[in-house]
Residue frames relative to the residue before (quaternion, step in Angstrom):
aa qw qx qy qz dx dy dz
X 1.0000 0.0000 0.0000 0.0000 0.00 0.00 0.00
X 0.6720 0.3436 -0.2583 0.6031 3.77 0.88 -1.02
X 0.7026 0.3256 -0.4437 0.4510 3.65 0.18 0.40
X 0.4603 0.4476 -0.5527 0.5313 3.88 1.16 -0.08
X 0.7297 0.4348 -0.3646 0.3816 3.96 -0.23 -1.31
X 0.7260 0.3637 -0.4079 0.4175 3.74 0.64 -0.36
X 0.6987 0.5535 -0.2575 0.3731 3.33 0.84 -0.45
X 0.5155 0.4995 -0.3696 0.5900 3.39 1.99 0.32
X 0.6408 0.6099 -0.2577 0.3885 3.14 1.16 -0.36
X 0.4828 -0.6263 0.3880 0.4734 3.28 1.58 -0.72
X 0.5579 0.4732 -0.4701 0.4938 4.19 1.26 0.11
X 0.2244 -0.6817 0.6872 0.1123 2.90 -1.63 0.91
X 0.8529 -0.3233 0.1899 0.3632 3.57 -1.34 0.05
X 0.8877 0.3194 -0.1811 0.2779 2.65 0.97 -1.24
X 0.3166 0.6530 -0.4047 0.5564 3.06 2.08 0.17
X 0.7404 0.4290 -0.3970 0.3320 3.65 0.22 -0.42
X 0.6551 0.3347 -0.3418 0.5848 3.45 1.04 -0.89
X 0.7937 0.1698 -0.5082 0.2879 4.03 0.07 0.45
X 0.4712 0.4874 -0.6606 0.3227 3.20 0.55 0.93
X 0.4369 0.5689 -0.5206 0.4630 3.88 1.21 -0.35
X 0.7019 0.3912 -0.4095 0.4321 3.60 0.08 -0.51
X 0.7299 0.3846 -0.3661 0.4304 3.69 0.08 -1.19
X 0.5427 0.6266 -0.3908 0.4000 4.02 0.34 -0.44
X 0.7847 0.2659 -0.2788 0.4856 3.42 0.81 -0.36
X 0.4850 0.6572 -0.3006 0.4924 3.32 1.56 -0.33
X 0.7372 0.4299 -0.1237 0.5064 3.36 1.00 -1.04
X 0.6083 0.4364 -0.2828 0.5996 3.54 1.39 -0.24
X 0.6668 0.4018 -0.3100 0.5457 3.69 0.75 -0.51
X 0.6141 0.5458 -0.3024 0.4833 3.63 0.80 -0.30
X 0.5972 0.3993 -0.1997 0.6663 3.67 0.94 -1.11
X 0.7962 0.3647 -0.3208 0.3606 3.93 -0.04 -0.70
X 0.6857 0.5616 -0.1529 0.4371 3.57 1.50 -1.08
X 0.8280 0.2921 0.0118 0.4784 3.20 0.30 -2.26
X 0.8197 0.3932 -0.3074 0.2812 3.63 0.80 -0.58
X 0.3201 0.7276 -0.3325 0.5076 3.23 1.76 0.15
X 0.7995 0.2649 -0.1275 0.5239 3.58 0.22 -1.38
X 0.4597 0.5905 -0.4738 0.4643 3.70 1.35 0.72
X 0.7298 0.4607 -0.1331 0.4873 2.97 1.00 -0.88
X 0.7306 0.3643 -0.3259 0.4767 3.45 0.87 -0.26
X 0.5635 0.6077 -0.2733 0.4884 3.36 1.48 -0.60
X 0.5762 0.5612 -0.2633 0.5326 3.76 1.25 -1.35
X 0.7273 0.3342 -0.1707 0.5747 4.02 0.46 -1.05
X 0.4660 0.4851 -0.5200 0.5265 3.93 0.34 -0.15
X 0.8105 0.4185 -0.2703 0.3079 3.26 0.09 -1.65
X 0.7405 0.5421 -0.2277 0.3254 3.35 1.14 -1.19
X 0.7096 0.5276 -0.2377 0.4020 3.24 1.46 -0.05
X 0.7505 0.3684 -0.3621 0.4122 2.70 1.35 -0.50
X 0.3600 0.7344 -0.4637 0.3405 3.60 1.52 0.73
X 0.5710 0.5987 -0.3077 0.4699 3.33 2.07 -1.63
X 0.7077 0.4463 -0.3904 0.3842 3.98 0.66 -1.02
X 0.5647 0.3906 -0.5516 0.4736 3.96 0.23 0.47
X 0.4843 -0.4953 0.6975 0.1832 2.75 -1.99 0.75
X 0.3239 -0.6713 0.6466 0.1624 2.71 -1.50 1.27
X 0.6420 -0.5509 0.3731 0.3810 3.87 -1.76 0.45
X 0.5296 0.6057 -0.4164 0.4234 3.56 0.85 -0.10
X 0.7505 0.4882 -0.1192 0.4293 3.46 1.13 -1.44
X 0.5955 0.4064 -0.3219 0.6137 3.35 1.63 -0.55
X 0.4617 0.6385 -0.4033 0.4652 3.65 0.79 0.28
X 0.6584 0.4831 -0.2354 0.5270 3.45 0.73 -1.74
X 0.7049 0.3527 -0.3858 0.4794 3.66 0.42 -1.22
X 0.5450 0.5157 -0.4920 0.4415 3.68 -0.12 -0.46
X 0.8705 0.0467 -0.2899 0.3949 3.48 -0.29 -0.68
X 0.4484 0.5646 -0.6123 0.3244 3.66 0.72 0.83
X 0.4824 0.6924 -0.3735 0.3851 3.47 1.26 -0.80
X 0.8312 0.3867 -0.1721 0.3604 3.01 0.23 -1.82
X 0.5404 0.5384 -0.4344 0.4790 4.20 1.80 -0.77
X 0.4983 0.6696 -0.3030 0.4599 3.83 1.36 -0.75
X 0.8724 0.2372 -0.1789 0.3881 3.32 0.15 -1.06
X 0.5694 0.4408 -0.4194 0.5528 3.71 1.57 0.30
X 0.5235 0.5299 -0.5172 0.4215 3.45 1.18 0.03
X 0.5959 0.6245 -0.2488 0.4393 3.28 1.03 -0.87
X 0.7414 0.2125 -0.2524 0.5843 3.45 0.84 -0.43
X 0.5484 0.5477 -0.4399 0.4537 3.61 0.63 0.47
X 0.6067 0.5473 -0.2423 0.5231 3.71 1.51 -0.80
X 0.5761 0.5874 -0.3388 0.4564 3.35 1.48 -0.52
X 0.7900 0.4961 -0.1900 0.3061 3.19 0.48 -1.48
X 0.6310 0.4451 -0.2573 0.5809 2.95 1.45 -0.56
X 0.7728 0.3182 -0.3463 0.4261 3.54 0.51 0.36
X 0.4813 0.4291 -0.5748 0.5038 3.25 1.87 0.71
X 0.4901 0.6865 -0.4156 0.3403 3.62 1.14 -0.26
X 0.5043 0.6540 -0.3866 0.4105 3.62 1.51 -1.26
X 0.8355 0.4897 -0.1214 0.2177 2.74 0.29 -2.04
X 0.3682 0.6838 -0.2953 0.5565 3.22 1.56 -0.98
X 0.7985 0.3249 -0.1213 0.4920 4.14 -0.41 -1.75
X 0.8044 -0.1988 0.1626 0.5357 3.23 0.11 -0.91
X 0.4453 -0.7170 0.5099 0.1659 3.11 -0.89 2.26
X 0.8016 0.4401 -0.2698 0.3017 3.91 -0.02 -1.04
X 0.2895 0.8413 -0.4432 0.1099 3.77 1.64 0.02
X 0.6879 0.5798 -0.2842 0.3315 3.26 1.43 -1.39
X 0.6790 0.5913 -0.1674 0.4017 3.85 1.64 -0.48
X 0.4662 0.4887 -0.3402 0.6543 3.27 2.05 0.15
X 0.2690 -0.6634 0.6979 -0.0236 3.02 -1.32 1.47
């Protein structure tokens, strides 16, 4: 009977027994192999994004270093306060 109804349809035998194979192939593939693509593919891709690249360790370096002469420019000018006028830090 299921081979008369497929064979009006236009499937022969052997189309039936390899799609019986590929169907599980294709479900075990989609349930198995493409999952761990995807978690494997994004694992990898992030942890490529967490390194610093040499350009960026570059940028930080000389923000540090414009930081830390700001830092010694804010000084001087507040030994300079203190020096002219001792009580600046108490005026609001």
């Amino acid at each position: 009977m299921l081979d008369l109804m497929f064979a009006t349809i236009g499937y022969s035998g052997t189309s039936i027994a390899l799609s019986a194979i590929l169907m599980p192939l294709l479900l075990l593939f989609m349930v198995i192999v493409v999952p761990l693509w995807l978690i494997l593919h994004y694992a990898t891709r992030n942890s490529a994004n967490r390194r610093i690249s040499s350009k960026d360790e570059a940028m930080l370096e000389e923000l540090n270093e414009s930081a830390r002469r700001m830092e010694d420019r804010i000084r001087s000018l507040e030994r300079i306060l203190d020096a002219d006028t001792p009580e600046w830090r108490n005026r609001t």
